[in-house]
C-alpha positions in Angstrom: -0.4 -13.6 27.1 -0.5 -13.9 23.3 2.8 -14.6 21.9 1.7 -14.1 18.4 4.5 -12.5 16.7 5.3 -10.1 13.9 9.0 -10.5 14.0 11.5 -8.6 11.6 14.8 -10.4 10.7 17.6 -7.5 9.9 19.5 -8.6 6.8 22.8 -7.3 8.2 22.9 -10.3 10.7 21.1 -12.9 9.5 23.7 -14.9 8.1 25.8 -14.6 11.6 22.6 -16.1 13.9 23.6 -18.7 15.9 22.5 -22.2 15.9 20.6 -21.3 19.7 19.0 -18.6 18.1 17.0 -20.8 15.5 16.3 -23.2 17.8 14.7 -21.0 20.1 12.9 -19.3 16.9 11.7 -22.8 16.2 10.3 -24.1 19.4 8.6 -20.8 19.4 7.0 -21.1 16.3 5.9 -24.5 17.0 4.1 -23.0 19.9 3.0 -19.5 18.6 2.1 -18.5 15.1 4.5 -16.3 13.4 5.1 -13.6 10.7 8.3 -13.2 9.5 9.5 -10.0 7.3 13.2 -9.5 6.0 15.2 -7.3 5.7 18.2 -7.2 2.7 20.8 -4.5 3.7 24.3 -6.3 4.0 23.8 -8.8 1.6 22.1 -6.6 -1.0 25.8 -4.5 -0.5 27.7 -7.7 -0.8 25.5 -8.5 -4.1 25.9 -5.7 -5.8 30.0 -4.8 -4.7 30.2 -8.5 -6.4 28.8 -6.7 -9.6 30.8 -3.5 -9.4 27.5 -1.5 -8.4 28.2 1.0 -5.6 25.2 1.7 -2.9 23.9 4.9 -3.5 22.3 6.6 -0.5 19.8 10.1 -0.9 18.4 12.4 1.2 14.9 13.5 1.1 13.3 16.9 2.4 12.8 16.1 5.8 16.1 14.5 6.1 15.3 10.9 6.4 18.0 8.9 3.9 17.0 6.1 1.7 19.0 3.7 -0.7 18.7 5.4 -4.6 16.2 2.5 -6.1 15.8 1.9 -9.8 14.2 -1.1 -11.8 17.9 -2.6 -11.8 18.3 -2.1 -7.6 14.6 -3.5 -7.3 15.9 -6.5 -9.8 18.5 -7.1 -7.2 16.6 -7.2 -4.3 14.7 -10.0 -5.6 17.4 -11.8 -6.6 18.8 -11.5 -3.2 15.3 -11.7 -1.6 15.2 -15.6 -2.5 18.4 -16.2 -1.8 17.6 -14.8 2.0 14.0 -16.8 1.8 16.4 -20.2 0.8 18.6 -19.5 3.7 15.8 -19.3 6.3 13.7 -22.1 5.0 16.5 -24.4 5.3 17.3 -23.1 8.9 13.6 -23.9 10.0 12.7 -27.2 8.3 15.7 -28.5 9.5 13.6 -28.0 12.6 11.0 -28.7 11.6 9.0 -25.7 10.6 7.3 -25.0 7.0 8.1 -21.5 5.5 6.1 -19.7 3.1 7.5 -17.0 1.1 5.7 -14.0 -0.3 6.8 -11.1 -2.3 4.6 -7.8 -1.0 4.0 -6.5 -4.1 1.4 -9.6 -5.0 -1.2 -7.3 -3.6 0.3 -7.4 0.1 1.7 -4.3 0.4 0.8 -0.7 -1.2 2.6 2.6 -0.8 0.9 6.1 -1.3 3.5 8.7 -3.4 6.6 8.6 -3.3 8.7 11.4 -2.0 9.2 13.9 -4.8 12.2 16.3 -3.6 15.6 14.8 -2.8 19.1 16.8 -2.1 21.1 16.0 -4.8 24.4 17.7 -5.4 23.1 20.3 -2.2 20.3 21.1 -4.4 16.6 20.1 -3.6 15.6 17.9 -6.8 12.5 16.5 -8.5 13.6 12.9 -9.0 12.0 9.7 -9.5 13.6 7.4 -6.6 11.4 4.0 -6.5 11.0 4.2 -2.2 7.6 4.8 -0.5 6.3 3.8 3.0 3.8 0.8 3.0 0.2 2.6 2.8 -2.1 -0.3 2.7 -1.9 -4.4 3.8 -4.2 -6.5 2.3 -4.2 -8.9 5.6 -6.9 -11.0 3.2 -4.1 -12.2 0.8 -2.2 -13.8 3.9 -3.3 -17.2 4.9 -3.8 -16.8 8.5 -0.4 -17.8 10.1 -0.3 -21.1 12.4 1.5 -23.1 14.6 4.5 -24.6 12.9 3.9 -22.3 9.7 6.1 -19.2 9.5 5.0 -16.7 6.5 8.3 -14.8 5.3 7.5 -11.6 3.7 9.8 -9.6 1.0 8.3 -6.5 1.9 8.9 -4.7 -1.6 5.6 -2.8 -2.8 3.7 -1.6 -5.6 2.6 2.3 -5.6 -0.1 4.0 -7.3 1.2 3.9 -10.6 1.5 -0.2 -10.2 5.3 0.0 -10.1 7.4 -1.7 -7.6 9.2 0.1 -4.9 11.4 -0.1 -1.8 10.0 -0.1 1.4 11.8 0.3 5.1 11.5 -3.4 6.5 11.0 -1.8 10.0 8.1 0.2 9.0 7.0 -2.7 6.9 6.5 -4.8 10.0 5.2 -2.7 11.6 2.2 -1.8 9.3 1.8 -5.9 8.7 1.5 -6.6 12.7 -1.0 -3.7 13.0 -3.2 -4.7 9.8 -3.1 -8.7 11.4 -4.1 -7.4 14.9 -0.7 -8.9 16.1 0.0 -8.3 19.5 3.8 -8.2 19.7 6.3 -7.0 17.0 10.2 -8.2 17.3 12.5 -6.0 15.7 15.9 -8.3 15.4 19.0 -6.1 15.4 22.7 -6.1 15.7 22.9 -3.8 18.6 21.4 -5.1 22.3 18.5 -2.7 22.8 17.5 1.1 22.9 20.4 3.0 24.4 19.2 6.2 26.2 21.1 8.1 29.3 24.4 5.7 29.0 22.5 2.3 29.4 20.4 -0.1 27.6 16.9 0.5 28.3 15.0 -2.7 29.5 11.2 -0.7 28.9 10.1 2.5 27.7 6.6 3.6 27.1 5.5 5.1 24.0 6.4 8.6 24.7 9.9 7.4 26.0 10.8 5.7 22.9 9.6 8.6 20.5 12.0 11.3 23.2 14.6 9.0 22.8 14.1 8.8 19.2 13.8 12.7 18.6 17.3 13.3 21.0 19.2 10.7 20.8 18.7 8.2 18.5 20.6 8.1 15.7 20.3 6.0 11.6 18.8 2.5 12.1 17.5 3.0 15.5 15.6 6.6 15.0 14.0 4.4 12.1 13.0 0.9 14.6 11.9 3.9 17.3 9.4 5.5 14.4 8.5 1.7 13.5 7.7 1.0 17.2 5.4 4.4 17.3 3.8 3.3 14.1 3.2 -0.3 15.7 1.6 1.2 18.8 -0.5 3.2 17.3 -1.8 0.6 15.2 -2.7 -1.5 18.0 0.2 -3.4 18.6 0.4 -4.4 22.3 4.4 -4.6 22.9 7.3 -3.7 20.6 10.5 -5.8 21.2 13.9 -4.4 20.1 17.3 -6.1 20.0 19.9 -8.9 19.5 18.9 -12.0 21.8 16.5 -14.9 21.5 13.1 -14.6 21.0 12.4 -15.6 24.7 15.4 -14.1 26.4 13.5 -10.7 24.5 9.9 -11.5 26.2 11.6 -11.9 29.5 13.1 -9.0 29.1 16.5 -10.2 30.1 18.0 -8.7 26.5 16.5 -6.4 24.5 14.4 -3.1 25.1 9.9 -3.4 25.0 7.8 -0.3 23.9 4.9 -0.6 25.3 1.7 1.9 25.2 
């Protein structure tokens, strides 16, 4: 089988991995080449809480919710962005591995339009929130990943108009392992797997996961479920959710895999 591996770090746990878990992230990126994308949730919240800057959160149309982003929000993810790509390269070459960071809007990552219409104060608003779902990768501008080489992507974007914007790191990964024909995505979370009818769910096909994700699923998970349909459908072989090791996930001894 090949291992190659999208795999999305969630930025509410990353500072709590344990010392296993980077070990076994190590020896498989020694063995396996790997693309990493991050996440910024928690510590963006800490960040900004530090500065007195409360987390806004909006509504679009449709109902999907989305942090409020303006040039100053998209100013802190940066700054926290390297802090996050500092914390991970030291974890790795202290085993060993090289990391190279790269910020998606240097051509990476494009989004189409933004979203328009948001509820604001119950009212259905024109309003210029800096969000958008990734559109186009430009696979070209990544070196392809090898052995012992981990690529960490910030997956911030530019839209039409040139302008940086927030992206969903979920969906991000997604659209990266699709555009580098990568046959396995890992979405690391906080939680051990898909939940659905009382248990964790060790597999679920494709129309599984999206059921689940229409009935039960609920905030981060409804969003990894739409990231694993988006995978799929891009060609992505196997979509790994959960909280365990890299390995322990492609045993399937923790964790839930979406397959076609």
């Amino acid at each position: 089988m090949n291992a190659a591996s999208v795999i999305k770090l969630g930025g509410s746990q990353l500072e709590g991995m344990a010392t296993a878990w980077w070990d076994d992230f190590a020896s498989h990126a020694f063995t396996y080449p790997v693309i990493a994308v991050h996440g910024w949730s928690k510590p963006l919240r800490e960040f900004q809480q530090k500065k007195g800057v409360e987390t806004v959160l909006i509504t679009d149309r449709y109902g999907n919710q989305s942090r409020l982003t303006t040039q100053d929000v998209i100013d802190d993810i940066r700054h926290v962005s390297g802090v996050i790509a500092s914390s991970v390269c030291s974890q790795l070459r202290a085993r060993g591995i090289n990391l190279i960071h790269h910020f998606g809007t240097d051509g990476l990552l494009t989004t189409g339009p933004s979203e328009s219409k948001w509820w604001i104060n119950k009212k259905l608003t024109h309003f210029d929130n800096r969000v958008g779902p990734i559109d186009q990768v430009d696979s070209s501008l990544l070196p392809e990943p090898l052995p012992g080489t981990v690529h960490l992507i910030t997956p911030l974007a530019r839209n039409p108009e040139g302008l940086e914007v927030n992206t969903d790191a979920d969906r991000a990964a997604a659209a990266i392992a699709g555009a580098t024909a990568t046959p396995n995505l890992h979405l690391i979370t906080d939680v051990e797997g898909v939940i659905a009818d009382g248990k964790v769910q060790r597999q679920l096909s494709l129309a599984e996961a999206l059921r689940v994700r229409d009935t039960n699923a609920r905030g981060g998970m409804r969003k990894k479920l739409r990231a694993a349909g988006e995978a799929i459908e891009a060609g992505v072989e196997r979509v790994y959710i959960g909280s365990g090791t890299l390995t322990s996930l492609n045993s399937q001894k923790t964790g839930t895999v979406i397959s076609p």
